[in-house]
N, C-alpha and C positions, 0 to 999 in steps of 0.2 A: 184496497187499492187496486184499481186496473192496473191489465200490463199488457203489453204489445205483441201477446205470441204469436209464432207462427199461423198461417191462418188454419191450416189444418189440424196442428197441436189444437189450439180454440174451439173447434167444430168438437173435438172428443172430449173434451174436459170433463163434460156433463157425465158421462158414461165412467169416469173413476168414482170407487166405493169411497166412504169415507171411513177413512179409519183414526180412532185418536192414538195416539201414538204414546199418551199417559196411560193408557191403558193396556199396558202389555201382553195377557191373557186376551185378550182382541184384536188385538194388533196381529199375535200369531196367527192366530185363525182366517181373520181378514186376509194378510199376507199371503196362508197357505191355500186361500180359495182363490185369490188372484190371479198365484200360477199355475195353478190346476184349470182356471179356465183360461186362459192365455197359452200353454199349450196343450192342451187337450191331445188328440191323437198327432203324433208325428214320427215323421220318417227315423225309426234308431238304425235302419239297414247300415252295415257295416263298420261297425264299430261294436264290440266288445266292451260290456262296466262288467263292474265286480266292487262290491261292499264289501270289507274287512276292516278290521279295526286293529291300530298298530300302538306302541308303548308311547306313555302321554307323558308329560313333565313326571321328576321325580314325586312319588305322593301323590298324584294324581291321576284318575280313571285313563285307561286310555280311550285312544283319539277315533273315531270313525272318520274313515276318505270312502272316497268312490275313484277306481280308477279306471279310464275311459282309453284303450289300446282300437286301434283304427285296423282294420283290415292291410289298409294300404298304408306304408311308413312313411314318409316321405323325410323325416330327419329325427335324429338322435336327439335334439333338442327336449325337454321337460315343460309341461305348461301347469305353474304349477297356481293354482284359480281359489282365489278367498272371496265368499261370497258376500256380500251387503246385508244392509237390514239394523243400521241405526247402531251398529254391537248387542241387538236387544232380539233380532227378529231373524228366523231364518234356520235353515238347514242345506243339506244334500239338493234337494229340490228345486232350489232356488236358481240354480245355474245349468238344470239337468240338460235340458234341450238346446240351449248354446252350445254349451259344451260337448254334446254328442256332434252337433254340427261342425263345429270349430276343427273336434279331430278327425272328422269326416273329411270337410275340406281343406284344411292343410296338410292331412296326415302326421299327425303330433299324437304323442303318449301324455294325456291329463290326468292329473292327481289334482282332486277335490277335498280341500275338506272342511269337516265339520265340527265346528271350536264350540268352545261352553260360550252358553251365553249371560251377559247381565241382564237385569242386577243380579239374580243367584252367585255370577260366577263374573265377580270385576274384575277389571285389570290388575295381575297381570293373564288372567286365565285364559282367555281369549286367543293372546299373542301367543302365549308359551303353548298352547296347544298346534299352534300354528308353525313355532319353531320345531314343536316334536317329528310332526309328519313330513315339516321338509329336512329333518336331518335320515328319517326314516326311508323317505326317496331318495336321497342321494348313496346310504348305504346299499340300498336294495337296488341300484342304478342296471344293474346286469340284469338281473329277474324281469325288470322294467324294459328295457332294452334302451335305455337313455345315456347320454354322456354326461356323469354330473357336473362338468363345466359348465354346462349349456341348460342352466335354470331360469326361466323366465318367469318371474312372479305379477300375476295376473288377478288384480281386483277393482272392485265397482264400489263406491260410496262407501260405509262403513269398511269395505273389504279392499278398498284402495287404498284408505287408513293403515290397515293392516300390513297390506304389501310395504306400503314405505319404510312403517314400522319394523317391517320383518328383514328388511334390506339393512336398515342402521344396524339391526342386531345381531343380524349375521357378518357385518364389516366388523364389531367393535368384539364379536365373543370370535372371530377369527375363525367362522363357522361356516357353511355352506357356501362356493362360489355363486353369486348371483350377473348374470348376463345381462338382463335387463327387468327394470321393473314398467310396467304398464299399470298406470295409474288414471281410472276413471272416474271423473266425480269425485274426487276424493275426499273422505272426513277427516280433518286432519289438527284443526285449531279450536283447542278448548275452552281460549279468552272468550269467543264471540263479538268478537268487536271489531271486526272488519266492516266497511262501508256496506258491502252486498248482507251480510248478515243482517244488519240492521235495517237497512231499507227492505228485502224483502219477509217479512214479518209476517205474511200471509198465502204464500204463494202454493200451487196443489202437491201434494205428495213430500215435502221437507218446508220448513218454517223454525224461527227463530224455537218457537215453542217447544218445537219437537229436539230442535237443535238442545235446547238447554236440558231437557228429561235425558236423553241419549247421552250426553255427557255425565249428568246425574247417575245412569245407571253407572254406566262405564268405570266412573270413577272410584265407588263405593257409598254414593249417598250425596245429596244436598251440602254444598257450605266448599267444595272441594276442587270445583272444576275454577279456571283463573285465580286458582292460587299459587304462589310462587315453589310449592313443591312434587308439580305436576311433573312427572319423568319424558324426557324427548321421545321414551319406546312406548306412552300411551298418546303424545300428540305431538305428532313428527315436524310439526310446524313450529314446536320451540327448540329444536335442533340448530344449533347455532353453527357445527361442525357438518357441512355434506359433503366434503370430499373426502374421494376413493368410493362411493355410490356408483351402483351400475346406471349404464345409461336410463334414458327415463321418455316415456311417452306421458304425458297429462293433459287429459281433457275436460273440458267446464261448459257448462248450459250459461246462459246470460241472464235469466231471471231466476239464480239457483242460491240461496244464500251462503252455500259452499263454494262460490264464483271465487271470489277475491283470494280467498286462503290457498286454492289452489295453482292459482297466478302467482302469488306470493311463492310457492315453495318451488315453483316451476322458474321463477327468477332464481330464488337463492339456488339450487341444483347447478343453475348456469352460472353463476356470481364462482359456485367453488370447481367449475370445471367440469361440469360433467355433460358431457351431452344431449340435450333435452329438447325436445317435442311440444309445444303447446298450441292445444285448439280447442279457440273458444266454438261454440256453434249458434246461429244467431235464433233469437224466436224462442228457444225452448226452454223449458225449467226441470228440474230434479225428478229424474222418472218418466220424463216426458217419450224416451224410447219408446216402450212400451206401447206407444203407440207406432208400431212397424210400419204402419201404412205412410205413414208423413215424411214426404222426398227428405226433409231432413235427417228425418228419422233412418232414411235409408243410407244419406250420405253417412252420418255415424256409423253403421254396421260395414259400409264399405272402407271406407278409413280404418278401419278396426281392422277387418282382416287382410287390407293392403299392410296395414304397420308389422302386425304379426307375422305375417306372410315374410316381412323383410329380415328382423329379427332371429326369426325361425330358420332361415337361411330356405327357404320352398319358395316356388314361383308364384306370385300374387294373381295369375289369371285364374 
C-alpha cells in the first residue's frame, strides 16, 4: 500500500535499514548500529551521566540507570525517561544524546533506565524494573537534588507503554507521586484491532507484524496477547479506571499503526478527568523523527521541548 507522507519524510525512506523485527538477535544489532550512526559525535558539554545500578524488584537482578545532572539546574523537577524498542529492543543508548540535550536545555536532573527485556524477561519484568528505579529516585531525591513531587515520566513507543503503565501503577500501589506523564507514540493495546492497526499493515519502521511478535514477546509467548486475562499494567489501553492519572501529553504519527490506540487513551484520560494533550502530526509514520531534518520532524522536537519546558516549570525559549 502507498501512503501520503510527508514529502521530505518520502525522500529518506530509502535510506532506513531494514530490520525484521521477528528476528530479535537482529533487530538488537540493527537497532544499536542505527543509533550509533545517528549520533555519532555530539556535543555532551555540560552535563554530567553516571551509570550505577540500583536494587530491582524483589528476586530479581538489579536495575541499571544512567543519570544525567546538568551543570546549570534550572528546576527540582525529575525527568524520569523509558526508552522504546517494541519491549524487545533497546538499552541505555537508545535515548543517550536526547537526553544529554533535553538536560542540557532545560536544566533538568534525568534518570534513564534500563528494564529486562522480552521475550527472555516478559511481563511483568519490564515494568517492575521500571517501578524499582523510580521508587529508587524518589528515595534518593536529596542526593539527586529533585523534589520528589515533581516526577515526570517520559517515554517514546514501547517506553510510552511503560510510562502509562507506570503511572496506573504507581496510583493503584499508592507509590511514587507522578506530575505528569508524557506519552509519545505510545504501545499501549494488545487486541490489535484498532482501524489504524489494520489498515496500516505495512508501513516503514512499526507494522501490524512487528505489532503482533512484540506483544508475543511481551506477553510470554504466542496464543496470549487479546485474551481476556491481559492485566491493564501490561496494556494500559484496557484500563477502564483513569482517574486520579497525572496530567498527560500524547502524541501520534498519522500513518502509525499505533494512531488509533493512542487517540483512544488520549480520549479515555479526558472522559475521567484528567488533563490531556493530543497531537496528531500529519505525513509521518512510527520512527519517522529520526529523520531530524524534516520541518515536521522539527516541529515534533520543538513541541517536545516547549511541552516539557511547561511541565518542568523552566522557560521554553
Amino acid at each position: 500500500m502507498s501512503y501520503p507522507f510527508d514529502p521530505e519524510i518520502a525522500a529518506a525512506i530509502p535510506m532506513l535499514p531494514h530490520v525484521d523485527f521477528l528476528d530479535v538477535a537482529a533487530s538488537r544489532a540493527g537497532m544499536a548500529e542505527l543509533i550509533a550512526s545517528m549520533q555519532g559525535d555530539f556535543d555532551e558539554s555540560g552535563v554530567t551521566t553516571r551509570d550505577e545500578t540500583v536494587p530491582g524488584p524483589e528476586g530479581a537482578p538489579d536495575v541499571p540507570i544512567r543519570v544525567y545532572t546538568p551543570d546549570r539546574v534550572a528546576t527540582k523537577a525529575l525527568l524520569f525517561d523509558i526508552h522504546g524498542g517494541g519491549f524487545a529492543l533497546g538499552d541505555l543508548e537508545v535515548d543517550h544524546a536526547a537526553n544529554v540535550e533535553l538536560a542540557r536545555d532545560l536544566g533538568v536532573v534525568i534518570v534513564s533506565v534500563e528494564y529486562r527485556l522480552a521475550p527472555e524477561n516478559p511481563y511483568p519484568a519490564g515494568l517492575e524494573d521500571c517501578y524499582a528505579a523510580l521508587e529508587w529516585s524518589v528515595k534518593h531525591a536529596d542526593e539527586l537534588g529533585i523534589d520528589p513531587e515533581k516526577v515526570v515520566l517520559y517515554g517514546v513507543s514501547a517506553g510510552g507503554g511503560l510510562a502509562a503503565a507506570l503511572a496506573l501503577l504507581a496510583r493503584d500501589r499508592g507509590g511514587p507521586a507522578i506530575a505528569f506523564q508524557f506519552l509519545a507514540v505510545p504501545e499501549l493495546d494488545d487486541r490489535l484491532e484498532t482501524g489504524s492497526m489494520r489498515k496500516f499493515a505495512d508501513t516503514p519502521m512499526w507494522h501490524l507484524r512487528a505489532a503482533e511478535a512484540s506483544w508475543d514477546y511481551y506477553l510470554g509467548g504466542p496464543g496470549k496477547r487479546g485474551g481476556s486475562d491481559v492485566s491493564v499494567y501490561a496494556a494500559p489501553a484496557r484500563a477502564t479506571d483513569l482517574s486520579g492519572l497525572p496530567p498527560a501529553y500524547v502524541s501520534v504519527m498519522e500513518f502509525d499503526p499505533l494512531r488509533d490506540e493512542g487517540i483512544a487513551y488520549a480520549q479515555g484520560l479526558l472522559a475521567a478527568g484528567v488533563p490531556t494533550e493530543l497531537h496528531l502530526f500529519p505525513g509521518t509514520f512510527h520512527g519517522s523523527a529520526v529523520f531530524r531534518h524534516a520541518t515536521v520532524s522539527r516541529r515534533e522536537a520543538a513541541e517536545r521541548r516547549a511541552v516539557l519546558a511547561r511541565v518542568l516549570g523552566v522557560e521554553a525559549g
